[in-house]
MARMIBA-663944 format. One record per residue (C-alpha): residue number from 0; chain; x, z, y. Coordinates in pm, 1 decimal. Each point is the difference from the previous one (the first is absolute). Layout:
BEGIN
{num = NUM; cadena = A; px = X; pz = Z; py = Y} .
...
This chain:
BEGIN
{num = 0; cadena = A; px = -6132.5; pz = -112.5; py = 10011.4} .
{num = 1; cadena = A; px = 197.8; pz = -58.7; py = 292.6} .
{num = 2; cadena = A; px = 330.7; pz = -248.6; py = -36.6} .
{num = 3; cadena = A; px = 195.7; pz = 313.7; py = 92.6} .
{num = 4; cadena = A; px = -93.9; pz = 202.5; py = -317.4} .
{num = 5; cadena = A; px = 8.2; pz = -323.8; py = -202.0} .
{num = 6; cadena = A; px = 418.3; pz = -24.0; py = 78.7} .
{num = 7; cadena = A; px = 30.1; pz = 360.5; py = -33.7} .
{num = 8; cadena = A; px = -133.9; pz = -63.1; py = -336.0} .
{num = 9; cadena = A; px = 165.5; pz = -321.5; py = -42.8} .
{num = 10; cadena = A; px = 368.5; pz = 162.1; py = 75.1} .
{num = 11; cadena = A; px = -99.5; pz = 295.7; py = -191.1} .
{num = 12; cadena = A; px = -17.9; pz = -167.9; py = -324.9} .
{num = 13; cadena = A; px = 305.7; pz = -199.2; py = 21.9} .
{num = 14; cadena = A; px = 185.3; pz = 296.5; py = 69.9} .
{num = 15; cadena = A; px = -78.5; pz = 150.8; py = -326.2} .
{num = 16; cadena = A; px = 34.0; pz = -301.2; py = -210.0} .
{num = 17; cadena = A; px = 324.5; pz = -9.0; py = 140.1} .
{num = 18; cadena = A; px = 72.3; pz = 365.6; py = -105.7} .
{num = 19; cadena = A; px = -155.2; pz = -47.7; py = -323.1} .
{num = 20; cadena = A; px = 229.5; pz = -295.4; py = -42.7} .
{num = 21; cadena = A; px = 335.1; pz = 266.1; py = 66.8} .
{num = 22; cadena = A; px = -71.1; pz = 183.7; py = -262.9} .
{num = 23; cadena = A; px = 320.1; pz = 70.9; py = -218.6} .
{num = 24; cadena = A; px = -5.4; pz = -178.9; py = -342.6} .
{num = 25; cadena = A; px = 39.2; pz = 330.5; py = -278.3} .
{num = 26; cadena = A; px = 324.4; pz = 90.4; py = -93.4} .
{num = 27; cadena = A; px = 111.7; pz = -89.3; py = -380.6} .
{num = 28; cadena = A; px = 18.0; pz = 359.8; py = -180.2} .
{num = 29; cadena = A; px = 187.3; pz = 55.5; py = -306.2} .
{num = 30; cadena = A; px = 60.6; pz = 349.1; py = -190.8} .
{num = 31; cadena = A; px = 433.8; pz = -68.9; py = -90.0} .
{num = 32; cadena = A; px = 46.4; pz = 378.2; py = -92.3} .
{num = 33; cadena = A; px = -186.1; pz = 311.6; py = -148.1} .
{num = 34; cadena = A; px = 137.2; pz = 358.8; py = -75.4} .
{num = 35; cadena = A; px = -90.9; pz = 321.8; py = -69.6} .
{num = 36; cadena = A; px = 119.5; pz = 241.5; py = 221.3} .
{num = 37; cadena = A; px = -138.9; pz = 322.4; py = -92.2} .
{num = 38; cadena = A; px = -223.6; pz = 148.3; py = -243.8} .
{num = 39; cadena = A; px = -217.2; pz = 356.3; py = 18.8} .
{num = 40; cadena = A; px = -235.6; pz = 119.8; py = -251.0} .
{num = 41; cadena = A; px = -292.0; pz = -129.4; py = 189.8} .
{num = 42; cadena = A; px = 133.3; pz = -330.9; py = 129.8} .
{num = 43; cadena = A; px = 286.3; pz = -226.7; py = 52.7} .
{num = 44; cadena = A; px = 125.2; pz = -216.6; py = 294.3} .
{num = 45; cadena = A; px = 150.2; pz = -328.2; py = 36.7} .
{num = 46; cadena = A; px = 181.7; pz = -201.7; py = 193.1} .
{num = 47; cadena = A; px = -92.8; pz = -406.0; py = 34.3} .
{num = 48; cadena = A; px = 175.6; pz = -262.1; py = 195.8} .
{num = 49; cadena = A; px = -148.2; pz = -285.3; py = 113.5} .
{num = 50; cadena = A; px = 121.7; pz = -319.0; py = 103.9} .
{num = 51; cadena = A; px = -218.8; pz = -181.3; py = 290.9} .
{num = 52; cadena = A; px = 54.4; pz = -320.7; py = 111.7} .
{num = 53; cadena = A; px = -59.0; pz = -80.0; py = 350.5} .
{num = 54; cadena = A; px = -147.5; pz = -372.1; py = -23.7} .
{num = 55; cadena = A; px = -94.3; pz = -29.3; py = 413.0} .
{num = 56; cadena = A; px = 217.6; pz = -162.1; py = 264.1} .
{num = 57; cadena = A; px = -10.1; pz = 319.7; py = 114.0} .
{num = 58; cadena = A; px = 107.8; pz = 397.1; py = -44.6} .
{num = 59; cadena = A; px = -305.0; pz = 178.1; py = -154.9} .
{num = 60; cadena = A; px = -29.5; pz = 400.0; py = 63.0} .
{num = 61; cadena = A; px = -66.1; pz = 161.3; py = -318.2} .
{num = 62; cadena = A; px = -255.1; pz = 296.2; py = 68.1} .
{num = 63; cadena = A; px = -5.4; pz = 138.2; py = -328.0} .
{num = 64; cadena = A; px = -54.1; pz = -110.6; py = -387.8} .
{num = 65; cadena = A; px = -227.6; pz = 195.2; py = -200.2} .
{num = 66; cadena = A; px = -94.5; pz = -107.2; py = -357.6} .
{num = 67; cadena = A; px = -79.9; pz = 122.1; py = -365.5} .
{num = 68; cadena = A; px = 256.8; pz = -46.2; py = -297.5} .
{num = 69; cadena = A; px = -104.5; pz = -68.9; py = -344.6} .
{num = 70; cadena = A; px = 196.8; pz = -42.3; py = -303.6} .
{num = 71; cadena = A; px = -56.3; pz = -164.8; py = -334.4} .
{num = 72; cadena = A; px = -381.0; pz = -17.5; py = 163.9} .
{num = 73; cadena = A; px = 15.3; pz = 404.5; py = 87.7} .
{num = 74; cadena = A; px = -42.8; pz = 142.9; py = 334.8} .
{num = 75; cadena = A; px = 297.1; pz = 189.7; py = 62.7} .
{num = 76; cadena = A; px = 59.5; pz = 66.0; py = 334.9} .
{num = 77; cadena = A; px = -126.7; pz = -16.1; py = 340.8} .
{num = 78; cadena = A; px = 177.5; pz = 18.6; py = 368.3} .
{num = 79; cadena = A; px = 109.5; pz = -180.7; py = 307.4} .
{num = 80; cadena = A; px = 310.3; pz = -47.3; py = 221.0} .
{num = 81; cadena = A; px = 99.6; pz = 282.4; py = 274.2} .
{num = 82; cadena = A; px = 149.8; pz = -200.2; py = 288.7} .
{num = 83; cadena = A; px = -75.5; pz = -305.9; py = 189.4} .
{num = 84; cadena = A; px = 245.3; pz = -295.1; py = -43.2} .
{num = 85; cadena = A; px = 108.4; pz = -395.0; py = 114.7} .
{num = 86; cadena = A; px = 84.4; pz = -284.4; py = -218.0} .
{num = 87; cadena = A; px = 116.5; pz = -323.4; py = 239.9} .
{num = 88; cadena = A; px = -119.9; pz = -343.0; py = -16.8} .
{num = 89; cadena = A; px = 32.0; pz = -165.3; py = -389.8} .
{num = 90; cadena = A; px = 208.3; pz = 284.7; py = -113.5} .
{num = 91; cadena = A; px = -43.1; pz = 302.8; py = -286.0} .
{num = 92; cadena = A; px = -2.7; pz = 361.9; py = 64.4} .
{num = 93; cadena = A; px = -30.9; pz = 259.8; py = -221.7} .
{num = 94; cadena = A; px = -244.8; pz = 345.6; py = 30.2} .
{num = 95; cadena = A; px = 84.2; pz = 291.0; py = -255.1} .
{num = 96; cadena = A; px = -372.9; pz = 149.7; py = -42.4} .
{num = 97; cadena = A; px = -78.4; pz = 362.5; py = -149.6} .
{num = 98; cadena = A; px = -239.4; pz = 12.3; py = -271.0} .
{num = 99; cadena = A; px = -188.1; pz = 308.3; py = -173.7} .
{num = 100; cadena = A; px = -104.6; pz = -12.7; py = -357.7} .
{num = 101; cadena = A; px = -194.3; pz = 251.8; py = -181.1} .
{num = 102; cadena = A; px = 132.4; pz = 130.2; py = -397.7} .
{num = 103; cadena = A; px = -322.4; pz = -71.3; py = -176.3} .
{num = 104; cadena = A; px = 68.7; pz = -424.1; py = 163.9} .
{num = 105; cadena = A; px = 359.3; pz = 26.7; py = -148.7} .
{num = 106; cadena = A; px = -145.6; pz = 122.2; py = -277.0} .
{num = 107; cadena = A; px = -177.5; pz = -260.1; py = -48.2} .
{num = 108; cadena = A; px = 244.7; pz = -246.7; py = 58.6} .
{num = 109; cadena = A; px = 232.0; pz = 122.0; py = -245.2} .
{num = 110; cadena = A; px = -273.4; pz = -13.9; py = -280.1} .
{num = 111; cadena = A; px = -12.2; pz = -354.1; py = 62.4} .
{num = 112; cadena = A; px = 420.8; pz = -39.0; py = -24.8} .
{num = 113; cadena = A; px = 116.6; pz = -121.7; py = -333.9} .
{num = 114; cadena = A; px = 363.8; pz = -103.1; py = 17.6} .
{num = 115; cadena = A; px = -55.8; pz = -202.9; py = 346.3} .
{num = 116; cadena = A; px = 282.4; pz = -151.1; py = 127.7} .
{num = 117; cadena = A; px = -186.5; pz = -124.9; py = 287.9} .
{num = 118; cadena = A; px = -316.6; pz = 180.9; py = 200.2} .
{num = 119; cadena = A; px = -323.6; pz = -210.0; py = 134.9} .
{num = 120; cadena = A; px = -70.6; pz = 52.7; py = 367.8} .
{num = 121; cadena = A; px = -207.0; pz = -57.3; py = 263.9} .
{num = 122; cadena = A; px = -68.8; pz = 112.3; py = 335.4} .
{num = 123; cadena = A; px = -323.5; pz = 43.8; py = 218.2} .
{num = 124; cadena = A; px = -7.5; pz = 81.3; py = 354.8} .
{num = 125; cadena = A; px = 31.5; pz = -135.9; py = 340.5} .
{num = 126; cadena = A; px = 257.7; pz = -54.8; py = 303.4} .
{num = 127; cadena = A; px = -60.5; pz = 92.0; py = 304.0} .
{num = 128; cadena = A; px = 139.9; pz = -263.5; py = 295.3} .
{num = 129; cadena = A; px = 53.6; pz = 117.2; py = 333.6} .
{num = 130; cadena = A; px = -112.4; pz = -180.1; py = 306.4} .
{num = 131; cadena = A; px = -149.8; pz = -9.8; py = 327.2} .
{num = 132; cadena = A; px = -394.4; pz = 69.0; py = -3.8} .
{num = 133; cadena = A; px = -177.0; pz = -227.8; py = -213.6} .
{num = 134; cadena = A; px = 340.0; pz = -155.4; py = -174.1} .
{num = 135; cadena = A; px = 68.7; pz = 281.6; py = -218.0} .
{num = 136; cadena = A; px = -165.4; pz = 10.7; py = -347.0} .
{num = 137; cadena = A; px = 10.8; pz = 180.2; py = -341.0} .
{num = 138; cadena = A; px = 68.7; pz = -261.0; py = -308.0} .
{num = 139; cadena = A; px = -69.0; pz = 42.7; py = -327.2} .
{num = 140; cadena = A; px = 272.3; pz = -22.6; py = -215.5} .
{num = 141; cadena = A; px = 28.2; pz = -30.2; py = -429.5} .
{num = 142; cadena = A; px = 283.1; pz = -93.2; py = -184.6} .
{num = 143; cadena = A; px = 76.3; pz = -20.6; py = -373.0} .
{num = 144; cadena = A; px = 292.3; pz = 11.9; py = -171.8} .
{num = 145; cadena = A; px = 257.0; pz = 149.2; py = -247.7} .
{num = 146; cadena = A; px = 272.3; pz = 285.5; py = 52.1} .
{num = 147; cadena = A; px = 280.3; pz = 81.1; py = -248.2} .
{num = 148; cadena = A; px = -7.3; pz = 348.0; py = -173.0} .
{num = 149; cadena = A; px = 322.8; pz = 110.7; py = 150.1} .
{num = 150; cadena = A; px = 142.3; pz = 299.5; py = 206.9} .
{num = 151; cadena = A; px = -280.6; pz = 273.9; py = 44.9} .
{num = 152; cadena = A; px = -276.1; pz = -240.8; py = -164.1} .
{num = 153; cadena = A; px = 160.7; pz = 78.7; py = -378.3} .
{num = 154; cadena = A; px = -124.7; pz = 368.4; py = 64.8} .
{num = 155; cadena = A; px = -335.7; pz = -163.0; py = -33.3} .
{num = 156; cadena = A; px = 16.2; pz = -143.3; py = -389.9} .
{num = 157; cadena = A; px = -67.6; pz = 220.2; py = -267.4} .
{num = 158; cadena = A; px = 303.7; pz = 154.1; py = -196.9} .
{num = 159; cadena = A; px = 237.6; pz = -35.3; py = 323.2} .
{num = 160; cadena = A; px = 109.5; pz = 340.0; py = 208.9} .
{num = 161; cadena = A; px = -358.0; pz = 144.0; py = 117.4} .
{num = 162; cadena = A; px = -115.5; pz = 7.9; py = 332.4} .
{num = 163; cadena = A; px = 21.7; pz = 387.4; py = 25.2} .
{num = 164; cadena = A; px = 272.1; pz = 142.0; py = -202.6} .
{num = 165; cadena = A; px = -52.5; pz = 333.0; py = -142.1} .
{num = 166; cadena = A; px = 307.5; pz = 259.8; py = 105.4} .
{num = 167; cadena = A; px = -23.4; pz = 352.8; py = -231.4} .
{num = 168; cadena = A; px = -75.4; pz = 294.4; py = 209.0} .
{num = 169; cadena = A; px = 294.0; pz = 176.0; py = 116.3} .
{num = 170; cadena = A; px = -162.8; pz = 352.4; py = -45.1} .
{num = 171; cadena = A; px = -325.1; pz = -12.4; py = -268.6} .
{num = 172; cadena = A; px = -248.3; pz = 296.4; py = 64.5} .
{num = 173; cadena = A; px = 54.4; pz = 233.6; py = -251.0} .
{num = 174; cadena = A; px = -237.8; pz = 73.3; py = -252.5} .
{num = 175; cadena = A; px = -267.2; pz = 285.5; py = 35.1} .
């Protein structure tokens, strides 16, 4: 091999060490709020916030969040964040994300609801991090935790006001 290639190989190297070495530390993601935000007979949707914590020296671009919610050790929903955001250097931000859950999961969450005052949670999923060529990356995020029954939550425990209330008919079919 001739000395050129060698340094062109040589300088090649360090060059992505040194990118590798750039890489953005993950930000710190914690669910601080969960409510239902509308219910069909086939499914109903949430709305999460989540804190992230920017830990770098500096700003990290925020491509999108996408991640699984379970509660008391159900799957309940699924979905991901709709717009790219910024959190600067060693501060918080916050992303509201849109999730989708089906009846028959709530269903089965409820079943498992006896005079909670407090729900189980966890969350699966990743974060995407912008960044030039090789420095972005997808991260793999999980977090456990608790979340007070409050607010759109009590609809969830059994006895409370149901998650689709029932309104009469305003004109029956008459009988044949």
């Amino acid at each position: 091999m001739s000395l050129i290639r060698k340094l062109i190989l040589i300088l090649l190297a360090i060059s992505l060490a040194a990118c590798a070495g750039m890489r953005p530390e993950p930000p710190e993601v914690q669910l601080s709020g969960l409510e239902i935000t509308d219910v069909s007979l086939s499914h109903a949707n949430f709305l999460a916030t989540l804190k992230l914590y920017n830990p770098n020296s500096t700003g990290l671009d925020i491509e999108g969040i996408k991640f699984t919610l379970f509660l008391n050790d159900v799957r309940v929903a699924r979905g991901q964040s709709a717009k790219a955001f910024s959190i600067p250097a060693e501060e918080s931000g916050q992303a509201a994300v849109r999730l989708s859950s089906s009846f028959l999961d709530l269903f089965q969450l409820t079943r498992s609801l006896q005079n909670q005052q407090e729900l189980s949670f966890r969350i699966a999923g990743e974060v995407k991090i912008g960044g030039i060529g090789l420095l972005g990356a997808t991260i793999p995020i999980e977090r456990e935790g608790t979340l007070p029954v409050s607010g759109s939550l009590n609809q969830l425990l059994p006895g409370n006001q149901p998650l689709l209330p029932m309104a009469p008919l305003e004109n029956p079919l008459p009988r044949q």
